[in-house]
Structure formats: structure tokens, C-alpha cells
C-alpha beads as a LAMMPS data file, in Angstrom:
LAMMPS data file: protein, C-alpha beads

393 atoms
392 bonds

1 atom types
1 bond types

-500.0 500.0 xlo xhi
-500.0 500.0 ylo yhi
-500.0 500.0 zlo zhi

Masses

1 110.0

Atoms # bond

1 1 1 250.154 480.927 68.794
2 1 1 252.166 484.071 68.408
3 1 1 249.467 487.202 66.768
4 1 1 250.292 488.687 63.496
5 1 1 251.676 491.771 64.799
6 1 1 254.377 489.894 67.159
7 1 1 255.360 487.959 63.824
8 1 1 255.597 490.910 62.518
9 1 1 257.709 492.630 64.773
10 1 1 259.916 489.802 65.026
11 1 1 260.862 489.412 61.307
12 1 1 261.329 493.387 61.418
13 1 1 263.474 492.736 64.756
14 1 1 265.775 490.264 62.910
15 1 1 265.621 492.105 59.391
16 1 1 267.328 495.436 60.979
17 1 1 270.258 493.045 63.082
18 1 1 273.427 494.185 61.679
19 1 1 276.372 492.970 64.323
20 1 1 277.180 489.617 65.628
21 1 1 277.094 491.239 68.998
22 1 1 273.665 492.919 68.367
23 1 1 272.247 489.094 67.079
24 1 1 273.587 487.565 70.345
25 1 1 271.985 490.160 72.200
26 1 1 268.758 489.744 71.215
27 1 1 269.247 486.289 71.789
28 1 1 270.389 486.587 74.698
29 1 1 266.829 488.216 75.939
30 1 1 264.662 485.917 74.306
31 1 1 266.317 483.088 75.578
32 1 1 267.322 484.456 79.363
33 1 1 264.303 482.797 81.362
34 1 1 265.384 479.399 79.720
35 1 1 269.287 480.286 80.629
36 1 1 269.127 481.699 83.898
37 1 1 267.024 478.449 84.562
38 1 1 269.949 476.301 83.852
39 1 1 272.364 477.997 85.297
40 1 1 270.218 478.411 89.161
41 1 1 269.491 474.654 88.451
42 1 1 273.560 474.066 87.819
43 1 1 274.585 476.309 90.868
44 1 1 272.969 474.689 93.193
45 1 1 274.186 471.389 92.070
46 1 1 277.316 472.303 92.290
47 1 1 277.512 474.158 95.540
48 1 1 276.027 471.027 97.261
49 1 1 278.297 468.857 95.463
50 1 1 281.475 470.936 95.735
51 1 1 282.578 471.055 92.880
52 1 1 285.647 472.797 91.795
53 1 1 285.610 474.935 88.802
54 1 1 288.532 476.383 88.354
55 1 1 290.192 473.167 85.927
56 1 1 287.092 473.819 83.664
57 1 1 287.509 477.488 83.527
58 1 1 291.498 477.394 82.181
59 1 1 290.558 474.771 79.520
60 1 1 287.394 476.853 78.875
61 1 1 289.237 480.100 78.694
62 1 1 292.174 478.721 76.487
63 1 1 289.325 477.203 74.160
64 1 1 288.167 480.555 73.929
65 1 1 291.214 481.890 71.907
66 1 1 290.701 479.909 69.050
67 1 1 286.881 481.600 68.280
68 1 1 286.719 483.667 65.620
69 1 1 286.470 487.501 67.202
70 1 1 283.125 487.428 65.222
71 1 1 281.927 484.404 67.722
72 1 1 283.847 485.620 70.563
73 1 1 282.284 489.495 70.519
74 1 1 279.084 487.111 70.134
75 1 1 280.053 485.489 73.282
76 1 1 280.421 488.514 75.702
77 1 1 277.476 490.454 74.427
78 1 1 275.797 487.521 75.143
79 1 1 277.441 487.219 78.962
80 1 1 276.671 490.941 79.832
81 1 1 272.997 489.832 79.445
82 1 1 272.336 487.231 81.601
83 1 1 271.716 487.835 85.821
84 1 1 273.604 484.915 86.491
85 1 1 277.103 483.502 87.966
86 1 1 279.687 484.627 85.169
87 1 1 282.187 481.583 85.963
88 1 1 279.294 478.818 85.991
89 1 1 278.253 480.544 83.277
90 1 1 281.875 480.034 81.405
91 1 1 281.173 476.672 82.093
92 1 1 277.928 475.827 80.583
93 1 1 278.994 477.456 77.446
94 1 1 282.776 476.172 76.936
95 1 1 282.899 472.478 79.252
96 1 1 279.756 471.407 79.894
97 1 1 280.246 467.877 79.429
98 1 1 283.321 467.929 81.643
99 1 1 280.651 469.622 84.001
100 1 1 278.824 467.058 83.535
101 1 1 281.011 464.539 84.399
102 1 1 282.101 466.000 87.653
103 1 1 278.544 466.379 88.954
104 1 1 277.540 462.633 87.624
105 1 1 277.285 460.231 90.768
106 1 1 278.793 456.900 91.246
107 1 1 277.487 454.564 88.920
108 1 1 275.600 457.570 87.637
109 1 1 277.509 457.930 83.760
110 1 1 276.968 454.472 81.727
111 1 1 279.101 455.292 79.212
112 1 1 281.763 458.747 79.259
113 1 1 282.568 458.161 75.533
114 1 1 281.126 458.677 72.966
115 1 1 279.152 461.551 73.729
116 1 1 275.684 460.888 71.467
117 1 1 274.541 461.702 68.501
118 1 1 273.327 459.393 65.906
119 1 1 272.905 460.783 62.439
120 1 1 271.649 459.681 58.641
121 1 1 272.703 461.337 55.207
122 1 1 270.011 460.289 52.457
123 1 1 270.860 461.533 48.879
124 1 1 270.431 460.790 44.888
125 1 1 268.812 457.766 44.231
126 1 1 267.474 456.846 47.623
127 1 1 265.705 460.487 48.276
128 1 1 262.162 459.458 47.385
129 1 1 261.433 462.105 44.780
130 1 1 257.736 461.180 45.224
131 1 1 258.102 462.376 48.754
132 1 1 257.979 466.141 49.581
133 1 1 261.391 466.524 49.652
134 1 1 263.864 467.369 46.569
135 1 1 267.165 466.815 47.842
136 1 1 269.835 464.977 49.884
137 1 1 267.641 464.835 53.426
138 1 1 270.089 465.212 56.922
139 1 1 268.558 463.500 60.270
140 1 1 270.406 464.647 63.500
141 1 1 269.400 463.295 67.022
142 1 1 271.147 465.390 69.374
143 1 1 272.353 463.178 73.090
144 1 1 273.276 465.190 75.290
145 1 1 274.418 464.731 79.138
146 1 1 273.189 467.393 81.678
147 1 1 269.528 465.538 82.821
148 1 1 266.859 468.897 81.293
149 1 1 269.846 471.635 82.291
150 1 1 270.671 472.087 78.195
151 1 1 267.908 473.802 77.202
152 1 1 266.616 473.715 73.633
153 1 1 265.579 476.261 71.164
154 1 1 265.220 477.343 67.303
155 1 1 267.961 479.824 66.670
156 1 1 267.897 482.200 63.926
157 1 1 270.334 484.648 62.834
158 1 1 270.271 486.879 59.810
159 1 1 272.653 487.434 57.057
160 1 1 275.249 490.105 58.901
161 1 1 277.811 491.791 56.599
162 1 1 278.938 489.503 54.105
163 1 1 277.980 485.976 56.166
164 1 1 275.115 484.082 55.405
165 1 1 272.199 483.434 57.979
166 1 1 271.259 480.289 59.431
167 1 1 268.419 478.761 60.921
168 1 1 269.208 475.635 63.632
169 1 1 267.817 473.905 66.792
170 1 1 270.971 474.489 69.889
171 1 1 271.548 475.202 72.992
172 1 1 269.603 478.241 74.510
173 1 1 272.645 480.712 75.942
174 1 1 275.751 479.403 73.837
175 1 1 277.444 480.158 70.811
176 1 1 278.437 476.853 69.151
177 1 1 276.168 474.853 66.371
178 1 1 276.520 471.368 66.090
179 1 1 273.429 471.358 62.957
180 1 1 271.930 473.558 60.890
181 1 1 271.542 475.228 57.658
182 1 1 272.174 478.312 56.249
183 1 1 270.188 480.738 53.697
184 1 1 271.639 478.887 50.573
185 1 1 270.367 475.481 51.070
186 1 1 273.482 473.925 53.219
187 1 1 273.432 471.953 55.686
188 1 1 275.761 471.000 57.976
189 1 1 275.585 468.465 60.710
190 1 1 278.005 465.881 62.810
191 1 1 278.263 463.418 65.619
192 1 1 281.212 463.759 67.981
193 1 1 284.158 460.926 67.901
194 1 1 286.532 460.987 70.782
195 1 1 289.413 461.409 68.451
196 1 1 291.974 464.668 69.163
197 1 1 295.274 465.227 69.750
198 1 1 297.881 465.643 72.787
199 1 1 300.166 467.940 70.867
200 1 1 297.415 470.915 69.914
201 1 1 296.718 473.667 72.760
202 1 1 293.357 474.475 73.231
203 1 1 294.240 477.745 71.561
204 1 1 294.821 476.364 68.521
205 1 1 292.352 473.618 68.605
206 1 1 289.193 474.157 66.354
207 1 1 286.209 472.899 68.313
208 1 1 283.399 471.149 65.910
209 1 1 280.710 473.660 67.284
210 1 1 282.777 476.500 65.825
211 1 1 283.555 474.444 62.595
212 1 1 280.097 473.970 61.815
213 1 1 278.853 477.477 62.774
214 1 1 281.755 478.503 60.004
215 1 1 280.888 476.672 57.975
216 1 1 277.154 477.627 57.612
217 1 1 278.106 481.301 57.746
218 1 1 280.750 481.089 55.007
219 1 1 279.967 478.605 52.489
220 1 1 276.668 478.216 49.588
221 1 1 277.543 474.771 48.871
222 1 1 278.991 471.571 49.965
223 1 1 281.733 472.123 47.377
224 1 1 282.684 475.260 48.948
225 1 1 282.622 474.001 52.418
226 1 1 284.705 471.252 51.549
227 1 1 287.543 474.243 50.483
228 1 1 286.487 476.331 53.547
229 1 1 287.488 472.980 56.066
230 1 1 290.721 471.585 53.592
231 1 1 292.013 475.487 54.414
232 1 1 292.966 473.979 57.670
233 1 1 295.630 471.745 59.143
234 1 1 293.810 468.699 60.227
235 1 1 295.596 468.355 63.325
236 1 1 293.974 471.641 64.430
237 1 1 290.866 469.820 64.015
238 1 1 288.787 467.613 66.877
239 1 1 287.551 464.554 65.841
240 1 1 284.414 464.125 64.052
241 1 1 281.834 463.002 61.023
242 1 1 280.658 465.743 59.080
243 1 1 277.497 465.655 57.131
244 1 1 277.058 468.313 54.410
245 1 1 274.046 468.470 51.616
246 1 1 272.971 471.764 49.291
247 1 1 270.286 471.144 46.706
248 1 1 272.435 468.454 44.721
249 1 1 275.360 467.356 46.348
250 1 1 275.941 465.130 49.699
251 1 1 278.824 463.624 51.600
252 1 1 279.947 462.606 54.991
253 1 1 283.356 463.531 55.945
254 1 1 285.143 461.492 58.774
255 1 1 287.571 463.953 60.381
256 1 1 290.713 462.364 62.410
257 1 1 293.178 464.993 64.006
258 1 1 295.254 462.167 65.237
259 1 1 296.165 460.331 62.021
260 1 1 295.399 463.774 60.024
261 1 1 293.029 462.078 57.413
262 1 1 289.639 463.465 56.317
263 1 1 287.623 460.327 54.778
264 1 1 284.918 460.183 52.082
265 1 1 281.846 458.578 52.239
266 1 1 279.239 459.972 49.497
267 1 1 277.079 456.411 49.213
268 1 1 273.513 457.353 49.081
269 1 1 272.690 456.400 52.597
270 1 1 275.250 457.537 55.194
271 1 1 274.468 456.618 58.744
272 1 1 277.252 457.406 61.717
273 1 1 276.756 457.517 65.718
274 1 1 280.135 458.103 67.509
275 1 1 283.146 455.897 66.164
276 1 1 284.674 456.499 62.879
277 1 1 283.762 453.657 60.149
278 1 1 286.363 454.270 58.049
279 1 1 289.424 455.425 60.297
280 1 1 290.625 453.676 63.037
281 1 1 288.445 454.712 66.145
282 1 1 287.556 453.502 70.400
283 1 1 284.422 451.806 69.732
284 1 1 281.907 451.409 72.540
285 1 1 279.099 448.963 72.185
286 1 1 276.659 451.835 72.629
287 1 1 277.572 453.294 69.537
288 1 1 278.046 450.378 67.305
289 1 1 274.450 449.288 68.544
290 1 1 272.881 452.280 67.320
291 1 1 274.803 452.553 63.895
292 1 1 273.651 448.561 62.891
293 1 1 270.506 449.134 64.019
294 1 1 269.426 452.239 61.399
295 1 1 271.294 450.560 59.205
296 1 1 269.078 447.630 59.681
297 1 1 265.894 450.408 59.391
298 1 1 266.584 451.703 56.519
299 1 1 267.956 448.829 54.580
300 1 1 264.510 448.135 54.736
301 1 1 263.326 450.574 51.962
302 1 1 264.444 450.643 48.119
303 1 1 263.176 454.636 48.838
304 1 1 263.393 456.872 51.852
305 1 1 261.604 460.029 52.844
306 1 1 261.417 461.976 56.060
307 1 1 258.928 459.617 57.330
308 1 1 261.578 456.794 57.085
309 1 1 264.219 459.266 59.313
310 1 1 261.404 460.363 61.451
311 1 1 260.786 456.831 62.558
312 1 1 264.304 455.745 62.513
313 1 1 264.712 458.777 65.073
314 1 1 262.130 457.184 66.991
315 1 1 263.744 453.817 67.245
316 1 1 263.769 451.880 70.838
317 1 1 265.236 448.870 69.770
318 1 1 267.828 447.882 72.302
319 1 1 266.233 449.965 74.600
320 1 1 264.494 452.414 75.108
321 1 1 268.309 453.305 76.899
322 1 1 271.772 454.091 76.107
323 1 1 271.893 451.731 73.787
324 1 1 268.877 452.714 71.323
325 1 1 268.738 455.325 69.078
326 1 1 266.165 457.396 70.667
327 1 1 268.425 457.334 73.873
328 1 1 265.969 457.203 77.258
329 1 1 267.626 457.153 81.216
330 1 1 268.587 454.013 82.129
331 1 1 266.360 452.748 84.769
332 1 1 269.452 452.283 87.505
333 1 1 269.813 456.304 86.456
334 1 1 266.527 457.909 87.212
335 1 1 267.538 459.198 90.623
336 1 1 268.428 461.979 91.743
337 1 1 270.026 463.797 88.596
338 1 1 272.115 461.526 86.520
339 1 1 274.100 464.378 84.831
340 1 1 276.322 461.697 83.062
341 1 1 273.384 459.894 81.406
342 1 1 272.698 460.927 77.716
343 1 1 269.295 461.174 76.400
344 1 1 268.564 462.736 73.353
345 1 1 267.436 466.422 73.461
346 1 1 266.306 467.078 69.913
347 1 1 265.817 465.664 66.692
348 1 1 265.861 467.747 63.521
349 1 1 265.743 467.035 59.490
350 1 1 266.775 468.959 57.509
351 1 1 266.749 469.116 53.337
352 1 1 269.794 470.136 51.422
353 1 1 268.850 473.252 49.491
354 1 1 265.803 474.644 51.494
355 1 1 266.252 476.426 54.092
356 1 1 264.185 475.080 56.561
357 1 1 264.234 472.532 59.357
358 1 1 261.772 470.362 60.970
359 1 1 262.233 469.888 64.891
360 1 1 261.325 467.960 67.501
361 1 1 261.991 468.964 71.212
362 1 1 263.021 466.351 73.679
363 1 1 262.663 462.653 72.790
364 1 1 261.287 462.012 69.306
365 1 1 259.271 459.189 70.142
366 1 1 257.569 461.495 72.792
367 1 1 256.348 465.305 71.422
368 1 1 255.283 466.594 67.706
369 1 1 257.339 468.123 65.414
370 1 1 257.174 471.513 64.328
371 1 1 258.969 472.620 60.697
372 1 1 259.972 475.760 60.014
373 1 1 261.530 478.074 57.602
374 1 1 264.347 480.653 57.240
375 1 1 262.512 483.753 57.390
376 1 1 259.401 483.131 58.475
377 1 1 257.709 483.464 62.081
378 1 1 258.613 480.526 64.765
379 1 1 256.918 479.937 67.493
380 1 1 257.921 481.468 70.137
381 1 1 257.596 479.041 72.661
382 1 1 260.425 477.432 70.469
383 1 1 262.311 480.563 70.210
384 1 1 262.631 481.362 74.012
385 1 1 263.261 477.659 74.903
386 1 1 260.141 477.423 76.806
387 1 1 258.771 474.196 75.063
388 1 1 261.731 472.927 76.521
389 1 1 260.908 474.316 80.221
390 1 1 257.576 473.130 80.000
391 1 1 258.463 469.434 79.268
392 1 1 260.493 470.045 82.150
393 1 1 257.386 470.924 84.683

Bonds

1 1 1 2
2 1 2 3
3 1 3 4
4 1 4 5
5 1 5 6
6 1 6 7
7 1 7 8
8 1 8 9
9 1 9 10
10 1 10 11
11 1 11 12
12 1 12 13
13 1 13 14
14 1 14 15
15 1 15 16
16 1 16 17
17 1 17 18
18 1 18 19
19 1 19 20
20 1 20 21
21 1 21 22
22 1 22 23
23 1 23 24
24 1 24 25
25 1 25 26
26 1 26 27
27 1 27 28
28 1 28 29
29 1 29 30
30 1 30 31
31 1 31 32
32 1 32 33
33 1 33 34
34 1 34 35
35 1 35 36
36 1 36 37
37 1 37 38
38 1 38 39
39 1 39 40
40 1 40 41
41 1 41 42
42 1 42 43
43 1 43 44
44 1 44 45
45 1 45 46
46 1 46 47
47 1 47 48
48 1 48 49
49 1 49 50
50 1 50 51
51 1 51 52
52 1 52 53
53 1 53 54
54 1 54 55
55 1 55 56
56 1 56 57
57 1 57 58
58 1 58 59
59 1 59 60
60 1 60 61
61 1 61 62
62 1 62 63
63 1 63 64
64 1 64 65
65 1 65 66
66 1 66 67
67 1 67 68
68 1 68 69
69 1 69 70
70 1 70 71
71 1 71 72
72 1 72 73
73 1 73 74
74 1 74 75
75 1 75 76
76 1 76 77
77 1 77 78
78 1 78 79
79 1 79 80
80 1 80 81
81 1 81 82
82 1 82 83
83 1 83 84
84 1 84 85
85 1 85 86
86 1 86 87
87 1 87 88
88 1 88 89
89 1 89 90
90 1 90 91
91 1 91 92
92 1 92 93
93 1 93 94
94 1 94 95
95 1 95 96
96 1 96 97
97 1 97 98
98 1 98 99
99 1 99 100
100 1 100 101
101 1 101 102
102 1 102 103
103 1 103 104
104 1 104 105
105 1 105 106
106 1 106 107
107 1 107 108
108 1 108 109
109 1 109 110
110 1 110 111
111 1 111 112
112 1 112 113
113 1 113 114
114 1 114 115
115 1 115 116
116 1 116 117
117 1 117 118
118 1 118 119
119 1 119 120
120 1 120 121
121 1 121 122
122 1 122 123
123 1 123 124
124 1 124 125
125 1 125 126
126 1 126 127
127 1 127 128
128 1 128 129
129 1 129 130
130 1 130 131
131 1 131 132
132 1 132 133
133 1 133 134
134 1 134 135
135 1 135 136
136 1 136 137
137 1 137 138
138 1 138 139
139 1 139 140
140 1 140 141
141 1 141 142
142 1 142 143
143 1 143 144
144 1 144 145
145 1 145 146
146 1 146 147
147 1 147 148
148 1 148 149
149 1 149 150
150 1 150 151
151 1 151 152
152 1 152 153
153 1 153 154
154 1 154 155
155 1 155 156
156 1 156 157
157 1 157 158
158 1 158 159
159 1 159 160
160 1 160 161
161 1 161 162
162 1 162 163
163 1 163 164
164 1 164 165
165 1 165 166
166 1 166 167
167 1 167 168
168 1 168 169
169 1 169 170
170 1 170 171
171 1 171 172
172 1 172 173
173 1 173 174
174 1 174 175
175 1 175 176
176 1 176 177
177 1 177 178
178 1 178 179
179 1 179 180
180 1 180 181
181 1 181 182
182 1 182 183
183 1 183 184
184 1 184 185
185 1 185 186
186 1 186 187
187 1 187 188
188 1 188 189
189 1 189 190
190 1 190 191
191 1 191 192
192 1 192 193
193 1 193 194
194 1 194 195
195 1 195 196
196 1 196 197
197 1 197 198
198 1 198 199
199 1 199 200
200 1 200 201
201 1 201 202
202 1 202 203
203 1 203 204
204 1 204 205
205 1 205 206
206 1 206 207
207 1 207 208
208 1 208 209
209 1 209 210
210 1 210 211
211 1 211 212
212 1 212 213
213 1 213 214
214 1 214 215
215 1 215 216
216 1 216 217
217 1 217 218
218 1 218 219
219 1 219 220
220 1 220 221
221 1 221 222
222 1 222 223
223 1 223 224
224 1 224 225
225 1 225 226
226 1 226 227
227 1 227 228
228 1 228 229
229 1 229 230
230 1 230 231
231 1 231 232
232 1 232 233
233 1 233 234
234 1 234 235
235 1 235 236
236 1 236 237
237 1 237 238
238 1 238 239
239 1 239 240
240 1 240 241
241 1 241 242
242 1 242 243
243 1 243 244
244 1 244 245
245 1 245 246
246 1 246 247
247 1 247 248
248 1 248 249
249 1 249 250
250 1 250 251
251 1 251 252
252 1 252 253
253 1 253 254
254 1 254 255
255 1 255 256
256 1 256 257
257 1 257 258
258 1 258 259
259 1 259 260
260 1 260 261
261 1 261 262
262 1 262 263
263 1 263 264
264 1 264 265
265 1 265 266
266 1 266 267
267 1 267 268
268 1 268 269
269 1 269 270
270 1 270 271
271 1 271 272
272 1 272 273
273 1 273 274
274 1 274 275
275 1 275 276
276 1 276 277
277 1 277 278
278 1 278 279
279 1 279 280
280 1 280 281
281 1 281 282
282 1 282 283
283 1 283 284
284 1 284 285
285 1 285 286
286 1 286 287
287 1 287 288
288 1 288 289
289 1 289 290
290 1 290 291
291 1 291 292
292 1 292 293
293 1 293 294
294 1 294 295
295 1 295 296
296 1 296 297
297 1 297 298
298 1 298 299
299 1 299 300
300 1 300 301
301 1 301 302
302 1 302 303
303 1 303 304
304 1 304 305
305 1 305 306
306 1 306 307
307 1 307 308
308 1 308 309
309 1 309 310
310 1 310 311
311 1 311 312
312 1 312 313
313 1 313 314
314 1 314 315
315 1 315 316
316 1 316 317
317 1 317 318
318 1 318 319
319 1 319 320
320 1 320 321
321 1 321 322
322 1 322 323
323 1 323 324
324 1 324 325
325 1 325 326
326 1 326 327
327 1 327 328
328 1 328 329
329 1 329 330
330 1 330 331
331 1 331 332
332 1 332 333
333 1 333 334
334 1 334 335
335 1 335 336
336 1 336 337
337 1 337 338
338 1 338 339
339 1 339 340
340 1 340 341
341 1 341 342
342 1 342 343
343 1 343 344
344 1 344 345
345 1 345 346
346 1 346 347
347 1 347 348
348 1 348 349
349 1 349 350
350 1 350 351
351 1 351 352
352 1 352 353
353 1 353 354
354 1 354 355
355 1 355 356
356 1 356 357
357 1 357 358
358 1 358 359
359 1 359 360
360 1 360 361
361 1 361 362
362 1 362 363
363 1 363 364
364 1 364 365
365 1 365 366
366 1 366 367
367 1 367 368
368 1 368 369
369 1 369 370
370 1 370 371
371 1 371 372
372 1 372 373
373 1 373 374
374 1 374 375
375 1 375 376
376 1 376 377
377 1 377 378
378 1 378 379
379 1 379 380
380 1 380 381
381 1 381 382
382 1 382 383
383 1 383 384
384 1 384 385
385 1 385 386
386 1 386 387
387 1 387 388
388 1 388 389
389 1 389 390
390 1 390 391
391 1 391 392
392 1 392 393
């Protein structure tokens, strides 16, 4: 339990942070024992493995154009900070699922596509209003390849010129946000759909991480993030489902670069893993598993409350595998380091309109939860990402 003077200091700490390059900074130093972790763990495996990097590093490096210079002065304050290898590095931040891929083993990676992820959007009239919870409620479970080398932590960052702040569960060391919500009340959240096209350069291709991050730091409402993401060409886009809720409003937004649509889904209980529903999409049985079987879960309930998400986050049936929505190795995968394998890292829900988040590190079904507030003092075991370490060990 952190004492009151090191809350203190830390909400004076992020209170006088006036740069993007200054935020990832300080970052960068309360996260570098959980980074420089990774990236020994990652180095190794690679040097025994051989493992060319150089194909990684172009696509990573042309990727990098498209940043905002707000993200990508972010970026290389946060590089300069970290004792580690600055190509492997490069790699963990910009293609670490292609990383992934090249050190999985034979037989290693039961399913390449899609990539994890199984989210629920609850809104007006199934939001239990006799709950604690006053509007739309957003449940993320974030798969993730990489076998423990993605570690976890609560990420704050302040309001910094005229950009809101934002308070999120990601990756310790990296700049993208796949979840979160900002200082207003929005949230923004999405699952990954193997949907983008041949004819867009990696320099002008949008990557969801940097959508989302955009989004949060731009926008007060779902209504203004819709404008924000409609200012660009679709095609620029890469595919996935977007979940946005503020205090009132809530919709899920199937993005599809290839056919250039954005669908609509604003039903009161929104549920997507990694194929699109509405849009034509590569269906794996994996995914369409996991989306019937919350839909199953929470069909269950004329209300739901975070209890209901908690426990559909929880959820083993067809499993406890690939194929269940709290995503566990496959036994055939448990040695030596199946990097292809997704589990799921985190869990988070999240309330549209309060800033504030309520986490859970690793599997779901196997830690607490912890919530916490825009603002206020987080732990700083989950700060640092050594919660995550210590599940580890």
C-alpha cells in the first residue's frame, strides 16, 4: 500500500506534466523494470532462435510516419529511457505480434487470426440502474500473444495543452491504447478484425492503437468522436469494432477499410470478439465461439450490471482455451514459450461518463480486481507493472 506522502507526490508529479514527451518520460521510469524485463526476456529468445529483424523494423518504421508528432515525440522520449536493445525495442512497440509469430514454434500458434479480444457494450434499458453504475458499462478482455513478455499496467496521463487526460490498463513501454477513457466520461474500446487493405502504405495507414488514443485525447463525447473518426477516409483505416459510451450515449462501430463502410450497431447489448457481424469478415471458429457464448450469458438477464460482465469475463465454457472467453494455453502449448498462443492479459470495465476503470491483471477468473479513478492515487504495484511481474514469478 503506497503511504500518503508517495500519493501525494505522485498526483503533484502528474499535476505539473505539461509535454507529451515529459508524460512519456515519466512513464518511461516507472515502468522501466517491467520493460527492460521484456525486452532481456525477448532478446534472448530471439538470439537463440535467430530471428531476423530487419522485415519487422521497415514495416515498423513506415508505421511510424503515420503517428501524430504528439505520439511520435512520445515515442522517442520514451526510447532514450530505457537500457535496452533500441531495434528489439522498435519491435515490441510497433510489430509485436509479427514478433510473435516468428518466435512461435511448430504447432506452437493455434490460431494466427484473429488476434483476441472479446468485448460487451451494455447501455439504456439493460444498464441495471439499481446497480452502482449510471451509464452505458464497456467490458474489454484484452488476448494477447507474447506468453508474460507484454507486460501490464494502469496508465495515466494528464490533460496536456488543450487534450484531455486519460486513464487505461496497456502495455508497459508503448504508446498505443487499445481501451480507455478519458477525463470527460468517454470511453473508447475495440477488438481487432483482420480486415485492411493492399493499396494503403503503412505511412498512411491509421493503426487502431493510435485511433483510440485520438480519440480519448480529442473528443468529450461519443457524438464528437464519431465526427473526430468520419474526418477520415476509411480506407486509411485498419479494420476493427469500436465501442464508444459517455454518460448517455453508446454505440459500436464496425470499421471495414476494405469495403470502406463504418456500420452501426447501438442495440442495448453489443457483444463482438474478432469478425465483423455486420460486414462481410474471415471468421474463425475461435471467435464465433466466444461471441455466441456471451451472447448466451447475458441473454440470461432482463438487467445487467458489472457483476454480469465480470462473470461473463470469467467464462471457461469451451475451454478454459482458445476457444473460451477467458482464453487459457492450450494444453499441447504449455512448453517451452508458446509466443503464438493468446491468453488474455487483462480485463477492464469501464462506465461511460466516470472516469474510472476497474482492472483485473492477468486472467480474470484468476486475481482480484482493483478500480480506480482519474485522479486519484493507484497502486503502484499497478503503475510500474509489477503485479504483472509478480504473477510472472
Amino acid at each position: 500500500m503506497d503511504e500518503p506522502a508517495d500519493r501525494a507526490a505522485t498526483a503533484d508529479a502528474i499535476a505539473g506534466i505539461d509535454t507529451f514527451a515529459e508524460q512519456a518520460r515519466r512513464r518511461a521510469r516507472i515502468e522501466r523494470e517491467a520493460v527492460e524485463w521484456a525486452i532481456d526476456e525477448l532478446e534472448t529468445l530471439v538470439d537463440e532462435r535467430n530471428v531476423d529483424l530487419e522485415g519487422l523494423l521497415e514495416y515498423g518504421r513506415r508505421s511510424r510516419e503515420s503517428l501524430p508528432n504528439r505520439h511520435r515525440r512520445a515515442f522517442e522520449a520514451m526510447a532514450d529511457e530505457f537500457a535496452v536493445d533500441d531495434e528489439l525495442y522498435e519491435a515490441y512497440v510497433f510489430a509485436f505480434s509479427e514478433l510473435c509469430e516468428e518466435l512461435a514454434e511448430d504447432g506452437s500458434c493455434s490460431e494466427k487470426n484473429p488476434k483476441g479480444c472479446t468485448n460487451a457494450l451494455v447501455s439504456d434499458p439493460m444498464v441495471d440502474i439499481d446497480g452502482d453504475a449510471d451509464g452505458p458499462l464497456v467490458l474489454k478482455n484484452r488476448d494477447i500473444a507474447g506468453r508474460g513478455v507484454r507486460p501490464k499496467s494502469i496508465v495515466e496521463q494528464p490533460p496536456i495543452d488543450d487534450y484531455h487526460g486519460f486513464l487505461t490498463i496497456d502495455t508497459c513501454g508503448t504508446i498505443s491504447i487499445f481501451k480507455g477513457v478519458n477525463d470527460r466520461g468517454l470511453v473508447a474500446a475495440n477488438t481487432y478484425i483482420d480486415s485492411e487493405r493492399d493499396d494503403v502504405d503503412p505511412e498512411e495507414q491509421l493503426r487502431n492503437g493510435t485511433v483510440i488514443r485520438i480519440l480519448l485525447e480529442e473528443c468529450a463525447s461519443v457524438g464528437e468522436a464519431r465526427t473526430a473518426l468520419e474526418s477520415y477516409p476509411v480506407r486509411r483505416l485498419m479494420g476493427q469494432t469500436l465501442f464508444l459510451a459517455d454518460g448517455t450515449d453508446a454505440v459500436l462501430l464496425e470499421i471495414d477499410p476494405v469495403e470502406e463502410r463504418i456500420d452501426v450497431d447501438d442495440e442495448p447489448v453489443v457483444i463482438r470478439t474478432n469478425h465483423f457481424v455486420n460486414a462481410h469478415s474471415t471468421e474463425t471458429e475461435s471467435s464465433t465461439l466466444r461471441r455466441d457464448r456471451a451472447i448466451d450469458v447475458l441473454e440470461e438477464s432482463d438487467r445487467l450490471d458489472r457483476e454480469d460482465l465480470w462473470a461473463l469475463a470469467r467464462d471457461h465454457e469451451n475451454g478454459p482455451g482458445d476457444d473460451s472467453i477467458c482464453r487459457h494455453p492450450e494444453p499441447e502449448t504449455e512448453q517451452p514459450h508458446a509466443f503464438g498462443q493468446l491468453t488474455t492479459a487483462s480485463a477492464a470495465v469501464f462506465e461511460g461518463g466516470s472516469p474510472t476503470v476497474e482492472v483485473a491483471i492477468g486472467n480474470p477468473c484468476e486475481g482480484g480486481r482493483t478500480r480506480c479513478g482519474f485522479g486519484e492515487a493507484v497502486p503502484t504495484d499497478l503503475r510500474t507493472g509489477k503485479r504483472w511481474l509478480e504473477r510472472l514469478h
